[in-house]
C-alpha positions as a Markdown table, in Angstrom:
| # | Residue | x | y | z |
|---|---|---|---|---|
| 1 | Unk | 43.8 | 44.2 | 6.9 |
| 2 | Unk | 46.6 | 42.7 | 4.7 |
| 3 | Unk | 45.4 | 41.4 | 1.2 |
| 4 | Unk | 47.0 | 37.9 | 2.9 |
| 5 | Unk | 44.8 | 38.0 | 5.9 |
| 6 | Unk | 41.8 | 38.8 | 3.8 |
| 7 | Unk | 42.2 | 36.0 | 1.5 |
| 8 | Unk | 42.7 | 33.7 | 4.4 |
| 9 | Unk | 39.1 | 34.6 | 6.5 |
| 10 | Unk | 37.4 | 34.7 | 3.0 |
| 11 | Unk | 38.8 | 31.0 | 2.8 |
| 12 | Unk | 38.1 | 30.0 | 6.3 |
| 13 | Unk | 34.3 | 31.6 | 5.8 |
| 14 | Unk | 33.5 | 29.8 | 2.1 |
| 15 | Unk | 35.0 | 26.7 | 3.8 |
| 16 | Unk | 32.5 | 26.8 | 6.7 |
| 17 | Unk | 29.7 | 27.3 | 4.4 |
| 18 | Unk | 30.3 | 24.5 | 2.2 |
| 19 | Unk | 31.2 | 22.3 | 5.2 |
| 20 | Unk | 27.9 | 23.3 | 7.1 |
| 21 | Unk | 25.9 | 23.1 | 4.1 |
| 22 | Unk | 25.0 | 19.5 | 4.0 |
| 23 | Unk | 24.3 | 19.2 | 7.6 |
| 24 | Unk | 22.0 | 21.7 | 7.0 |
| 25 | Unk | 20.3 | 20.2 | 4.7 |
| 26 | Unk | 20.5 | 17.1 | 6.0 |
| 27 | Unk | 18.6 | 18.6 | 9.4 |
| 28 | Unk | 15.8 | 20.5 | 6.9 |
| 29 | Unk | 14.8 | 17.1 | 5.0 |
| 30 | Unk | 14.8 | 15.1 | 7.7 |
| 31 | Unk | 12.9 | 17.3 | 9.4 |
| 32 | Unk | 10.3 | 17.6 | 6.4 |
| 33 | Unk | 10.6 | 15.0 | 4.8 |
| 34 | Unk | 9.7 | 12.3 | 7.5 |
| 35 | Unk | 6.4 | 13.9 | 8.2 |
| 36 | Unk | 5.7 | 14.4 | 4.3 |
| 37 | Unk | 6.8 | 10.5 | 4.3 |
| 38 | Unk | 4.2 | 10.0 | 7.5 |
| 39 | Unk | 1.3 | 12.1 | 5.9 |
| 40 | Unk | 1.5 | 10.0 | 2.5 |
| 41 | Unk | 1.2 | 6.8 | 4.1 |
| 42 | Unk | -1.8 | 8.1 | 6.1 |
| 43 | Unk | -3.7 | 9.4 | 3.0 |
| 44 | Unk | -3.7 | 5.4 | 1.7 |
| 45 | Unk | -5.5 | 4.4 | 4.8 |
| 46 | Unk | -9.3 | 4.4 | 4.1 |
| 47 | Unk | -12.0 | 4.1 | 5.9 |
| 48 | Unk | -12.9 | 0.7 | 6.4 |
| 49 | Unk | -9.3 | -1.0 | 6.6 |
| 50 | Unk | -8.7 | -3.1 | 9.3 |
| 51 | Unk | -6.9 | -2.4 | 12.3 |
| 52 | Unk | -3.7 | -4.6 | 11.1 |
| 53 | Unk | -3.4 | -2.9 | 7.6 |
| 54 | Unk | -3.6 | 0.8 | 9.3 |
| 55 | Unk | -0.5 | -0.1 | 11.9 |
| 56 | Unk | 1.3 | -2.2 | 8.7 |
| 57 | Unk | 1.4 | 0.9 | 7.1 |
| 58 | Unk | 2.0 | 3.4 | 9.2 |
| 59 | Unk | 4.1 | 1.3 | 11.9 |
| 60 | Unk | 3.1 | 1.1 | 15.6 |
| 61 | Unk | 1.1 | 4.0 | 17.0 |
| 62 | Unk | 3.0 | 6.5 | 19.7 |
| 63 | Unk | -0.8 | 5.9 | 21.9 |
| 64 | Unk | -3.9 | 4.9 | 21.7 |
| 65 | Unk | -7.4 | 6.0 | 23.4 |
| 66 | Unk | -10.7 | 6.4 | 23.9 |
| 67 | Unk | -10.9 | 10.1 | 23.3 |
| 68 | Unk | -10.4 | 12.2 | 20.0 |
| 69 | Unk | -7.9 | 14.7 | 20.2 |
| 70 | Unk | -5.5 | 16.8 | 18.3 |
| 71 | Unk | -3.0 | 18.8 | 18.5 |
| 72 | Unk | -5.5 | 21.5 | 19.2 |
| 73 | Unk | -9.2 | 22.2 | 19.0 |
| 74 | Unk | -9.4 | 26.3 | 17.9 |
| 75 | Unk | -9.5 | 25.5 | 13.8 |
| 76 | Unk | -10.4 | 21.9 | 14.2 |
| 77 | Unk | -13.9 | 22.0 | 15.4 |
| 78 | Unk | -15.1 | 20.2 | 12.3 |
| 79 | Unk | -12.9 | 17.2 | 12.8 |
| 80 | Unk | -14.0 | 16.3 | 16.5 |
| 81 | Unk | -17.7 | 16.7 | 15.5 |
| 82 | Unk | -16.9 | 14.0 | 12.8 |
| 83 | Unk | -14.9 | 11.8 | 15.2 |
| 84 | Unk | -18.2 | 12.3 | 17.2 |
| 85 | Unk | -20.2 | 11.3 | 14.8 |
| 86 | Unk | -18.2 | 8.3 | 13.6 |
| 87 | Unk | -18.8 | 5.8 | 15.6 |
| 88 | Unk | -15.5 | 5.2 | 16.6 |
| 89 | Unk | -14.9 | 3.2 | 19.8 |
| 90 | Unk | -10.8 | 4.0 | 20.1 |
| 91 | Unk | -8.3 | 6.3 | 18.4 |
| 92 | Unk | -4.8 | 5.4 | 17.4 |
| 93 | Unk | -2.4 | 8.6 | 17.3 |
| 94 | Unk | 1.2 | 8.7 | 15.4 |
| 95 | Unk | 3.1 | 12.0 | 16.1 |
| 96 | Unk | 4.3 | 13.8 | 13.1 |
| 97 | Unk | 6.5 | 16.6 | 13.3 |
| 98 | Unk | 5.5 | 20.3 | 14.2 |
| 99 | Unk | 3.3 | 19.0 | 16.7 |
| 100 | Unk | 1.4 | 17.7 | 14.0 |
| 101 | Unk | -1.2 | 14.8 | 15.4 |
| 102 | Unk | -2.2 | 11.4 | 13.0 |
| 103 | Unk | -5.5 | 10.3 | 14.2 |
| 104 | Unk | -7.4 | 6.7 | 12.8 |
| 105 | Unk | -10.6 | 5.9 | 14.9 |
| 106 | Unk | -12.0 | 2.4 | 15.0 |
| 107 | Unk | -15.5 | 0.6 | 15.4 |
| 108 | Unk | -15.7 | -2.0 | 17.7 |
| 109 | Unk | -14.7 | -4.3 | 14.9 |
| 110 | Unk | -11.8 | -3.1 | 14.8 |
| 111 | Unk | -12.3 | -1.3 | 11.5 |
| 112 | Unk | -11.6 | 2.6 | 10.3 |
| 113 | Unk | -14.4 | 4.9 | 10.6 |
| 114 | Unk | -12.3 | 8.1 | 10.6 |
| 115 | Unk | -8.9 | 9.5 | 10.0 |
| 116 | Unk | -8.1 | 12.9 | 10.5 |
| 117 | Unk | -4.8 | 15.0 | 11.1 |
| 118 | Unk | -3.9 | 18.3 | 12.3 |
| 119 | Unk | -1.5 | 20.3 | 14.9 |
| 120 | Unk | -0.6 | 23.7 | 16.1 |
């Protein structure tokens, strides 16, 4: 290959990379960061908030139901005897990323009783 030739594919390459490199980046922290973002709101919810104050904060929930679930059980046995335990009369859920789960249970006041989180 021709010293010229060279030059030109080493230019062409470095080019690429430093084009690509902020949609790259751009892609990782969004990906990251909005469930980093998502997780900090939920650890200011405590139990006891109202109902109003939980969706202020972390926005409108993506369902909401009768039954406890996460992502998945295996690893999480702990949490759904909690949300057993709790009281709770309905679940909100919020969808991170990574098919991580956001869970608030209420009473039938419409109050917290249990938050929990977890995925796959």
């Amino acid at each position: 290959m021709k010293r010229q030739n060279r030059n030109l594919v080493i230019f062409i390459c470095l080019f690429l990379a430093v084009l690509s490199a902020p949609i790259v980046y751009l892609g990782i922290d969004f990906f990251f960061f909005t469930d980093y973002q998502l997780k900090k709101k939920f650890n200011s919810i405590h139990v006891g908030a109202p109902k109003g104050e939980v969706i202020s904060i972390l926005g409108a929930p993506d369902k909401e139901d009768t039954v406890f679930h996460l992502g998945q059980y295996e690893g999480f046995q702990q949490e759904y005897i909690k949300a057993e335990k709790s009281g709770s009369k309905y679940y909100l859920f919020w969808h991170g990323e990574i098919d991580t789960v956001y869970v608030v249970g209420f009473n039938d006041k419409d109050r917290v009783t249990i938050k929990s989180y977890g995925g796959t």
